[in-house]
BALOBA-1460 file (C-alpha; in Angstrom, 3 decimals):
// residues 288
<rec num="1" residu="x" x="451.477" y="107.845" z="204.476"/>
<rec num="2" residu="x" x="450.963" y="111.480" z="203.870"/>
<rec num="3" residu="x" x="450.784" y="114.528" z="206.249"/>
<rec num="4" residu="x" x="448.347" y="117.494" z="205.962"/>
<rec num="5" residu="x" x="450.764" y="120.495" z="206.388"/>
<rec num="6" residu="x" x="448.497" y="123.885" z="206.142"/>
<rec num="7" residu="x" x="446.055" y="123.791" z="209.085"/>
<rec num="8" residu="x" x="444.491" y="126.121" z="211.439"/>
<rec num="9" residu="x" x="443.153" y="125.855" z="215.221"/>
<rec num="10" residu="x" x="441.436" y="127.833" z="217.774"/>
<rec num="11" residu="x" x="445.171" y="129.494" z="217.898"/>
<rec num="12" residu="x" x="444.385" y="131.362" z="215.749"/>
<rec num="13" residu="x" x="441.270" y="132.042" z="213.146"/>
<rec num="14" residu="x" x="440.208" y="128.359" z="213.277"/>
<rec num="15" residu="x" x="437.352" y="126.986" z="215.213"/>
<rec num="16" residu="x" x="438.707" y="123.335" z="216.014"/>
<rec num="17" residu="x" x="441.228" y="122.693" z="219.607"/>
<rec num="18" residu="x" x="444.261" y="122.189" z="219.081"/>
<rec num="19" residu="x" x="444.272" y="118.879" z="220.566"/>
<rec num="20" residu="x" x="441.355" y="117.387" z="218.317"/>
<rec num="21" residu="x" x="444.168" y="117.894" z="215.146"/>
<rec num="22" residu="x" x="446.026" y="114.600" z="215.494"/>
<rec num="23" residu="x" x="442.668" y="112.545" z="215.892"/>
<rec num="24" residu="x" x="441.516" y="114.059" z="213.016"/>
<rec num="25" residu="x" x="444.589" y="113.646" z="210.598"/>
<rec num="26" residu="x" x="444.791" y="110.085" z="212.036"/>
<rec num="27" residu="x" x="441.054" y="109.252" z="210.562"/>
<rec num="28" residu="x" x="442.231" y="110.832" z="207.498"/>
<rec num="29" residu="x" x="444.842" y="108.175" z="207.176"/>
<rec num="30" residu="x" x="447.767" y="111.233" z="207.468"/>
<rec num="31" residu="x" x="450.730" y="109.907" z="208.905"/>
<rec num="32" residu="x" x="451.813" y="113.815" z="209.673"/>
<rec num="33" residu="x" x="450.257" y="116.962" z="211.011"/>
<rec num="34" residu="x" x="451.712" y="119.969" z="210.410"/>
<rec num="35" residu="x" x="449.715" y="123.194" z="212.881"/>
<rec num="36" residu="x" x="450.466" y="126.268" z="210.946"/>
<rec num="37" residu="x" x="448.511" y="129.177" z="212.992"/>
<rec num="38" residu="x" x="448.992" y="132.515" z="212.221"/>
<rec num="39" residu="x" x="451.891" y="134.487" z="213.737"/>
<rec num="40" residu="x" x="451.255" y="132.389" z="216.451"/>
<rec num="41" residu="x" x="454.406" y="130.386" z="218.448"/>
<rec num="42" residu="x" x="451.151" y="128.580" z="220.363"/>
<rec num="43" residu="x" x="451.218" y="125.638" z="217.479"/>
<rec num="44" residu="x" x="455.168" y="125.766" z="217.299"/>
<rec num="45" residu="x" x="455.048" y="125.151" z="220.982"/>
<rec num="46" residu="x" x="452.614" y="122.398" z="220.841"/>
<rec num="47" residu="x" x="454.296" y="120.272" z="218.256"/>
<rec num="48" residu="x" x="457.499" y="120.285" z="220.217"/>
<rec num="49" residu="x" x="456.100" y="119.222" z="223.197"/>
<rec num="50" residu="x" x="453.800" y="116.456" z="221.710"/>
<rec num="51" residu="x" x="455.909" y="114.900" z="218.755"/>
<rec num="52" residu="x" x="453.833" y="112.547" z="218.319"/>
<rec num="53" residu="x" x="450.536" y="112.250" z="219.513"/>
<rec num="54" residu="x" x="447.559" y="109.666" z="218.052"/>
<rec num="55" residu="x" x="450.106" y="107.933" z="216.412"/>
<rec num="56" residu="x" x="450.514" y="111.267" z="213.869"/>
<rec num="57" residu="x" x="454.144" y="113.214" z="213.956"/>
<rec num="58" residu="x" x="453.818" y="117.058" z="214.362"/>
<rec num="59" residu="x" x="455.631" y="119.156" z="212.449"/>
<rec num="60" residu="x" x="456.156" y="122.382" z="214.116"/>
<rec num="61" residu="x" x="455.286" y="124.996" z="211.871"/>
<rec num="62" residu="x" x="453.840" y="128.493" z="211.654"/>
<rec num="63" residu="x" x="452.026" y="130.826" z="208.734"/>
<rec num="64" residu="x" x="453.568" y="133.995" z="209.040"/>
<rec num="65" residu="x" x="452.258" y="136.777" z="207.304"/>
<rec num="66" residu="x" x="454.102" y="139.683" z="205.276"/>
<rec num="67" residu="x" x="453.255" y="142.051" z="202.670"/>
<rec num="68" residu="x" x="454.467" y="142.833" z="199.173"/>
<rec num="69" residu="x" x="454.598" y="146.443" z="199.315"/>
<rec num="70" residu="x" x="456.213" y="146.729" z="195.584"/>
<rec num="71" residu="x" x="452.408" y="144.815" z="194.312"/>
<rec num="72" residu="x" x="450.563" y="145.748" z="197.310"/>
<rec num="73" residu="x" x="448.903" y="142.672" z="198.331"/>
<rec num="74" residu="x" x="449.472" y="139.992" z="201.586"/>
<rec num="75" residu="x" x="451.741" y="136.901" z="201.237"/>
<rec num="76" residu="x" x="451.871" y="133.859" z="203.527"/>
<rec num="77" residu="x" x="454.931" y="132.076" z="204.656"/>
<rec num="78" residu="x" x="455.103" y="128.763" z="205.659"/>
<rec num="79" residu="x" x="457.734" y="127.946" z="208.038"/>
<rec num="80" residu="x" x="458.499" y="124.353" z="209.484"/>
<rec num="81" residu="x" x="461.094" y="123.433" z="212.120"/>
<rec num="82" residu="x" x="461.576" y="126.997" z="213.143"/>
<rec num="83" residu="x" x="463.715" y="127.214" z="216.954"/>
<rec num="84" residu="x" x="461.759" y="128.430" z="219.491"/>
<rec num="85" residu="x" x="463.521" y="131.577" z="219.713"/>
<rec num="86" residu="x" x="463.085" y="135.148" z="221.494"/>
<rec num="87" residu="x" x="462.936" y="136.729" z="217.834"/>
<rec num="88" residu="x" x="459.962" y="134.790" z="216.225"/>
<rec num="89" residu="x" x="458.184" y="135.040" z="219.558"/>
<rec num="90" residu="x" x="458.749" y="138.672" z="219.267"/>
<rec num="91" residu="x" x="456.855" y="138.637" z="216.328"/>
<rec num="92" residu="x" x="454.679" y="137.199" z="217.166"/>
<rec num="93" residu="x" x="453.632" y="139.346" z="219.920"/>
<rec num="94" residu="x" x="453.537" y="142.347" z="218.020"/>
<rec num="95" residu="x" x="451.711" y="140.961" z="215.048"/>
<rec num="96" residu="x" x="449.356" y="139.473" z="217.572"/>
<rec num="97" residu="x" x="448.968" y="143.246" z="219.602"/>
<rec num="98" residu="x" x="448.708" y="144.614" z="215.963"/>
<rec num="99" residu="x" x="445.586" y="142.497" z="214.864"/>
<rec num="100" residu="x" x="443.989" y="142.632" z="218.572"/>
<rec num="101" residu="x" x="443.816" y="146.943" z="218.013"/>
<rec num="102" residu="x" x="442.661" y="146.291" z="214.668"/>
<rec num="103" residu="x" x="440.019" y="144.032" z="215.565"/>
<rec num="104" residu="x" x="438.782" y="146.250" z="218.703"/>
<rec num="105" residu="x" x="438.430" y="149.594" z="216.406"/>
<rec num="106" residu="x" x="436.880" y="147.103" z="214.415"/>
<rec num="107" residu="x" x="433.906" y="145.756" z="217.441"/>
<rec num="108" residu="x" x="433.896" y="149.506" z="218.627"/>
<rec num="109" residu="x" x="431.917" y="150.554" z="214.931"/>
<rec num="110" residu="x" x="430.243" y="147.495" z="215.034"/>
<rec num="111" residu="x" x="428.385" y="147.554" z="218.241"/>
<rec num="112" residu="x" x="427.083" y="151.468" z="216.969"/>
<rec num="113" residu="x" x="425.815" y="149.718" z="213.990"/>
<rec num="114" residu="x" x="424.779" y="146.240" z="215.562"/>
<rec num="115" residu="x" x="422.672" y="146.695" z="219.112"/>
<rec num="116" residu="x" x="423.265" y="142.193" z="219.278"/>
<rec num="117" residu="x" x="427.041" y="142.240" z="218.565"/>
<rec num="118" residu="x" x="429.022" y="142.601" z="221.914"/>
<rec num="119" residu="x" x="432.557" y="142.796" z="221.709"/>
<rec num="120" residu="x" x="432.846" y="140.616" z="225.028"/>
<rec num="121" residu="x" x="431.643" y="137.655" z="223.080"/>
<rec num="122" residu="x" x="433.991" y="137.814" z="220.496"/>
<rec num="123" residu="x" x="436.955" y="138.153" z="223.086"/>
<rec num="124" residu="x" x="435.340" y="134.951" z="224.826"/>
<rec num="125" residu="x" x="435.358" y="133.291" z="221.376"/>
<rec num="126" residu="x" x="438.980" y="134.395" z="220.735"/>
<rec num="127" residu="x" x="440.625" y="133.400" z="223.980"/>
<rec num="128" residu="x" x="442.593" y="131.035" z="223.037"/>
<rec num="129" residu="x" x="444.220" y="132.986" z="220.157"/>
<rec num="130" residu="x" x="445.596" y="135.494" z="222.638"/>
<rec num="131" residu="x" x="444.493" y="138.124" z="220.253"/>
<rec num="132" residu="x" x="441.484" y="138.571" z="217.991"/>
<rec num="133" residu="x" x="440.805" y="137.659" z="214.249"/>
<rec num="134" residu="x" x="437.529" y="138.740" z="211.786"/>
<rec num="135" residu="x" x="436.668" y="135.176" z="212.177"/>
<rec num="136" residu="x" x="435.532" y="135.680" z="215.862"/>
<rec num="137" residu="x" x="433.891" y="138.849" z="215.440"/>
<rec num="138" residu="x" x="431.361" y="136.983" z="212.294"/>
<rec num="139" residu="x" x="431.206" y="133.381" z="214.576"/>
<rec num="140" residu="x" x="429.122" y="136.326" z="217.019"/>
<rec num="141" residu="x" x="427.255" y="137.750" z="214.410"/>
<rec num="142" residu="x" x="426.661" y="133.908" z="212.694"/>
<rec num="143" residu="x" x="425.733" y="132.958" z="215.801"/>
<rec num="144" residu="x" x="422.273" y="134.988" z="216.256"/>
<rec num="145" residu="x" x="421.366" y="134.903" z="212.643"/>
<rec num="146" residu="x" x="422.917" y="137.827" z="211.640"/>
<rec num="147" residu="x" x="425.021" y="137.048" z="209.198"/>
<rec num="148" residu="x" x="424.972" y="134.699" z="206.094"/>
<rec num="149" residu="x" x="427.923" y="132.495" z="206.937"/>
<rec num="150" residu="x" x="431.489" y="133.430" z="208.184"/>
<rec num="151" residu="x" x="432.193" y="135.009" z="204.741"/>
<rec num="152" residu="x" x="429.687" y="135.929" z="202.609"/>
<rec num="153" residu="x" x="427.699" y="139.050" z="201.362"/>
<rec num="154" residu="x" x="427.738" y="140.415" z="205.000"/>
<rec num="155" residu="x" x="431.368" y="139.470" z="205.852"/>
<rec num="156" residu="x" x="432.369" y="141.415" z="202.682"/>
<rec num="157" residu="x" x="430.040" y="144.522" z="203.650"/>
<rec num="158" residu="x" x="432.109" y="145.176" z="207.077"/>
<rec num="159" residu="x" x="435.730" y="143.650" z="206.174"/>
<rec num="160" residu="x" x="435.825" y="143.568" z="202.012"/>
<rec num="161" residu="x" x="438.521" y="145.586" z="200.146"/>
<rec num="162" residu="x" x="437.025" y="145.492" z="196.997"/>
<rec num="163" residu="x" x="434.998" y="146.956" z="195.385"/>
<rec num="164" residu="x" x="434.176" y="148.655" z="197.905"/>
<rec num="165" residu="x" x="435.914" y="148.731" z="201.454"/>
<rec num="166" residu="x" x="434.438" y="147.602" z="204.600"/>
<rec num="167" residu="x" x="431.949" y="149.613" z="206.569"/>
<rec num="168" residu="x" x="434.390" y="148.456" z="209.426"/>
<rec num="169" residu="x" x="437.381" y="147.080" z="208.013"/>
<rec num="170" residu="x" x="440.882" y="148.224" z="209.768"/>
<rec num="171" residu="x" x="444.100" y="146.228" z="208.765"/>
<rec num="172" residu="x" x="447.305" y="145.725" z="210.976"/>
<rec num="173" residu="x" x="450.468" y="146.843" z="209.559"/>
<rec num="174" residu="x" x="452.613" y="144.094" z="207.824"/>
<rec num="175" residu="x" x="456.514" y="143.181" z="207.851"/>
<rec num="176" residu="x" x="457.704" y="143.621" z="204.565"/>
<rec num="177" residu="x" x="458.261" y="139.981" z="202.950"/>
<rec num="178" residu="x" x="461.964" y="140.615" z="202.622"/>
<rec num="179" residu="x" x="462.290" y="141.162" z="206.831"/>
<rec num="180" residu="x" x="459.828" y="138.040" z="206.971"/>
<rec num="181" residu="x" x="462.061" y="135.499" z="204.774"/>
<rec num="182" residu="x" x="464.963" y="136.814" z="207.392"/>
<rec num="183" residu="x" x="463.742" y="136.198" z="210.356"/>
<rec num="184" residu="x" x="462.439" y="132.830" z="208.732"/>
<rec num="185" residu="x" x="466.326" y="132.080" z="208.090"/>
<rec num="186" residu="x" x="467.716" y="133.387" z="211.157"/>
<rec num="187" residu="x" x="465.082" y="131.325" z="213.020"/>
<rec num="188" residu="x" x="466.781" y="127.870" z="211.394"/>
<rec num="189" residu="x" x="463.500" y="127.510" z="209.338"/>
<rec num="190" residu="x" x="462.124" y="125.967" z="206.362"/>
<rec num="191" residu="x" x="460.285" y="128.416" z="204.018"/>
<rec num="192" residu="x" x="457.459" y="127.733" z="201.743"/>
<rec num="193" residu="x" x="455.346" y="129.951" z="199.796"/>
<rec num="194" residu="x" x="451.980" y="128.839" z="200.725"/>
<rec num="195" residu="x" x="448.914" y="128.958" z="198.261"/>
<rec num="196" residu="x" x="450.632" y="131.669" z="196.276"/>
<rec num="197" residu="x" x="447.039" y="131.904" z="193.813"/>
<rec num="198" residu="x" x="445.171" y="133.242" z="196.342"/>
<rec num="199" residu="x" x="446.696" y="136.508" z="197.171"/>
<rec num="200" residu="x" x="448.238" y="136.518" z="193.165"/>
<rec num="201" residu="x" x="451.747" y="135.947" z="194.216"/>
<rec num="202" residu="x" x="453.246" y="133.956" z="190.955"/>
<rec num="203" residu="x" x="455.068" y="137.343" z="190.137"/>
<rec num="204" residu="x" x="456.359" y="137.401" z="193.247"/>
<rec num="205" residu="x" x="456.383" y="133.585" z="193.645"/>
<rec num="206" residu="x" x="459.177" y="133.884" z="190.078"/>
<rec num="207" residu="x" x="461.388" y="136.636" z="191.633"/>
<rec num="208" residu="x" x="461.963" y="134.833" z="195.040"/>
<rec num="209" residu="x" x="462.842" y="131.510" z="193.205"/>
<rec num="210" residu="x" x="465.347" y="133.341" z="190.766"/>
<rec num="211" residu="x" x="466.590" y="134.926" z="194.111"/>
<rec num="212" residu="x" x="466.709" y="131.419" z="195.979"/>
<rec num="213" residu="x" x="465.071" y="132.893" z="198.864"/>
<rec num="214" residu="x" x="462.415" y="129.765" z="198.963"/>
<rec num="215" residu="x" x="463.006" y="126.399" z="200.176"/>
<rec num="216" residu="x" x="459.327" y="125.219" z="198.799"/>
<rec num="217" residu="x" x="455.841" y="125.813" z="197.241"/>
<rec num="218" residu="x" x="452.761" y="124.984" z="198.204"/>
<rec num="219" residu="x" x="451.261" y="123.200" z="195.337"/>
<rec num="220" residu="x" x="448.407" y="120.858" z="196.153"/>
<rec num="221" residu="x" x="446.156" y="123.825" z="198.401"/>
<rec num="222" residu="x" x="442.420" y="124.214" z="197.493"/>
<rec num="223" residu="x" x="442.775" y="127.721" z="196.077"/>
<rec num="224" residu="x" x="445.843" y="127.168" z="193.742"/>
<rec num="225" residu="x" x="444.774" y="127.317" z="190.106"/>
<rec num="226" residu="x" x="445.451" y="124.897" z="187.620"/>
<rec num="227" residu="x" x="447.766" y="127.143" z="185.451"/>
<rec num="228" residu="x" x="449.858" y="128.016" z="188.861"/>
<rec num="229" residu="x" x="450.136" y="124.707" z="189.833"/>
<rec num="230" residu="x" x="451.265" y="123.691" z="186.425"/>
<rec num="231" residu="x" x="453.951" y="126.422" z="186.468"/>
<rec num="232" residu="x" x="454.680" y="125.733" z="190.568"/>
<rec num="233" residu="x" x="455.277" y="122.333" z="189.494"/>
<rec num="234" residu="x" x="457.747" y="123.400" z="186.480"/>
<rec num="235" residu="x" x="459.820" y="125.795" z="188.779"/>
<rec num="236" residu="x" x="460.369" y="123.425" z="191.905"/>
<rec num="237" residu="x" x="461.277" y="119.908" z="189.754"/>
<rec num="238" residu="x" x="464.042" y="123.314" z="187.768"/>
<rec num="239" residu="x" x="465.008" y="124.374" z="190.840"/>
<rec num="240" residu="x" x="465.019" y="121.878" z="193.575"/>
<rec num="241" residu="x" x="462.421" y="122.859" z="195.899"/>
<rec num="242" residu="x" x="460.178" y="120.934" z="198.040"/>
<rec num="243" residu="x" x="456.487" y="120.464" z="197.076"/>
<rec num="244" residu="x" x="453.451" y="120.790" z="200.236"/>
<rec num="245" residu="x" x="450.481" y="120.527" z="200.230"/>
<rec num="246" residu="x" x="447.458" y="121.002" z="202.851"/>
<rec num="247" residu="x" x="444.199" y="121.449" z="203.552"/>
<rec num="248" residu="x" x="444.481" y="125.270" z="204.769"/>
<rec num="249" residu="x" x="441.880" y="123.352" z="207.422"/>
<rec num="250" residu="x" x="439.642" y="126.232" z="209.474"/>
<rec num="251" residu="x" x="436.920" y="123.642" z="210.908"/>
<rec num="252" residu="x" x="433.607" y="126.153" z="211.143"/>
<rec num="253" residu="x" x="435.429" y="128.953" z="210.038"/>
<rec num="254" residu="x" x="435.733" y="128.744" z="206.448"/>
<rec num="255" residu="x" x="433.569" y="129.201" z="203.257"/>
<rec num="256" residu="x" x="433.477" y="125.544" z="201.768"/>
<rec num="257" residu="x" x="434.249" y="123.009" z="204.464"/>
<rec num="258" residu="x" x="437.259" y="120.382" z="203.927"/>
<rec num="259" residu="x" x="438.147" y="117.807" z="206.151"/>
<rec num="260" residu="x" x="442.109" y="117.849" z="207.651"/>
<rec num="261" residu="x" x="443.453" y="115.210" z="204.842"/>
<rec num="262" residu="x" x="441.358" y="116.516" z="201.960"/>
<rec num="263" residu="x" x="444.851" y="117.925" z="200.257"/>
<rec num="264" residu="x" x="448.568" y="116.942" z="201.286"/>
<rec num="265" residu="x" x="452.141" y="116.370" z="200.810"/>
<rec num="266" residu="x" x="453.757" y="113.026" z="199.876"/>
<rec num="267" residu="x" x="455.789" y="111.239" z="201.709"/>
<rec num="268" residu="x" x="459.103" y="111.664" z="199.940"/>
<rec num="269" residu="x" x="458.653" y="115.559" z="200.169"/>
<rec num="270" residu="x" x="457.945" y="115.273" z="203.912"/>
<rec num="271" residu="x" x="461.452" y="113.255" z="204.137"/>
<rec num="272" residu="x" x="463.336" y="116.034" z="202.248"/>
<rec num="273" residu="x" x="461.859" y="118.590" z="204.624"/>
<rec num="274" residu="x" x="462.598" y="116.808" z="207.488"/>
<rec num="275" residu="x" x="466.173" y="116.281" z="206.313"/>
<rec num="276" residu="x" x="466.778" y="119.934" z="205.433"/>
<rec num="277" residu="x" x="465.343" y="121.257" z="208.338"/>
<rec num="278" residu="x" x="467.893" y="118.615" z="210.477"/>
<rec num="279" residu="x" x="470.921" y="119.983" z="208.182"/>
<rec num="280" residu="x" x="470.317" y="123.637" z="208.622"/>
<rec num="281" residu="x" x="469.845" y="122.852" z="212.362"/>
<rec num="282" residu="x" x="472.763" y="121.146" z="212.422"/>
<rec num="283" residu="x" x="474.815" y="123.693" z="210.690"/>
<rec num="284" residu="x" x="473.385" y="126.161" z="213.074"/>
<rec num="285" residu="x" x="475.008" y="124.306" z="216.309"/>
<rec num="286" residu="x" x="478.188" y="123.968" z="214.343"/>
<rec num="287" residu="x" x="478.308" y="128.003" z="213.512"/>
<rec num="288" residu="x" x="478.036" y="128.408" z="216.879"/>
């Protein structure tokens, strides 16, 4: 059976515990699980401790974030079978201090403009995250019929970019993708451009395959267009790469709601990724 490898928990910007996840891809029919957080180590953590739990494996795994400064847009790395490691938690901890000052400048304007919004609540909401995501600060505003959803017309007044920037909006620094896909290697893991349509990374997306800097693509994601996925498809079956595919699952937190399962990788891609990710582990032990 398949495994949903894109999803997101309370971790990070989703709204569902961790510990729901396997339950969930189990009524879907998934056979794997793959938690993919953002710059967190939390879901790494988890899946290492509970390989399988509900009868569904769990692949560790982790969405890191990096930025193409050369286009000047955000790019998300998938990683899978990453070690546990003093450098990925590292980044993590900065990336998650980075988005926590962000996010407080952020609740400082708000509660000026918003008398109901109280920055404690959103903290409350974010606590297992150990920092703080936009997510948390619109589940407060959501919450007391203040806002139109978790991102709609009023999400896009205090955090858009464009047309206009947010009355509020203040963005962590990123890693450039180059120091990301490093660390990704030196960490033992497998790398896969995830949903490169929705932050228009094909450009980018051809370079890093030409470069062989990508293990896979994510192919079969919600937001992927039917020209990339075309041309995805054409450039992993030329070049060898595996093919994921997930949900990008947010529970509450999302615009149009899909359960874990909805999109996923096959089972003969999940083999080849478990199989690489045991190689480059063992080749690790052996360069030691």
């Amino acid at each position: 059976m398949p495994g949903d490898l894109h999803t997101h928990t309370t971790y990070s910007d989703g709204s569902t515990p961790v510990d729901t996840m396997p339950f969930l891809a189990r009524c879907a029919g998934m056979t794997h699980l793959s938690i993919t957080d953002h710059d967190s180590m939390r879901g790494v953590r988890y899946a290492y401790a509970h390989p399988v739990q509900e009868g569904v494996h769990l692949i560790p795994g982790i969405e890191m974030t990096a930025y193409d400064y050369e286009r000047a847009h955000r790019v998300h790395l998938l990683c899978y079978w990453p070690d546990d490691c003093a450098p990925l938690a590292e980044f993590c901890d900065m990336m998650g201090e980075r988005r926590r000052v962000a996010m407080l400048q952020s609740c400082r304007e708000l509660e000026e403009i918003c008398p109901q919004f109280r920055t404690e609540e959103a903290l409350e909401i974010a606590k297992d995250s150990g920092t703080l995501f936009k997510a948390h600060i619109m589940r407060v505003l959501w919450q007391y019929g203040l806002a139109d959803g978790m991102y709609n017309d009023v999400y896009r007044s205090l955090f858009g970019l464009k047309p206009v920037r947010g009355r509020i909006l203040h963005t962590p620094k990123y890693e450039p993708v180059d120091d990301v896909l490093s660390l990704i290697k030196a960490c033992r893991g497998v790398v896969v451009l995830a949903h490169p349509s929705v932050y228009h990374s094909m450009e980018l997306a051809r370079e890093l395959i030409a470069a062989g800097r990508l293990d896979g693509v994510e192919i079969d994601h919600p937001r992927n267009t039917p020209e990339d996925r075309a041309e995805l498809t054409r450039l992993a079956k030329e070049n060898g790469l595996l093919v994921t595919g997930g949900t990008d699952y947010h529970g509450l937190n999302t615009v149009t709601p899909r359960p874990v399962g909805a999109f996923a990788t096959t089972d003969d891609e999940i083999a080849r990724l478990a199989a690489l990710a045991k190689a480059r582990k063992a080749s690790g032990k052996k360069a030691r």
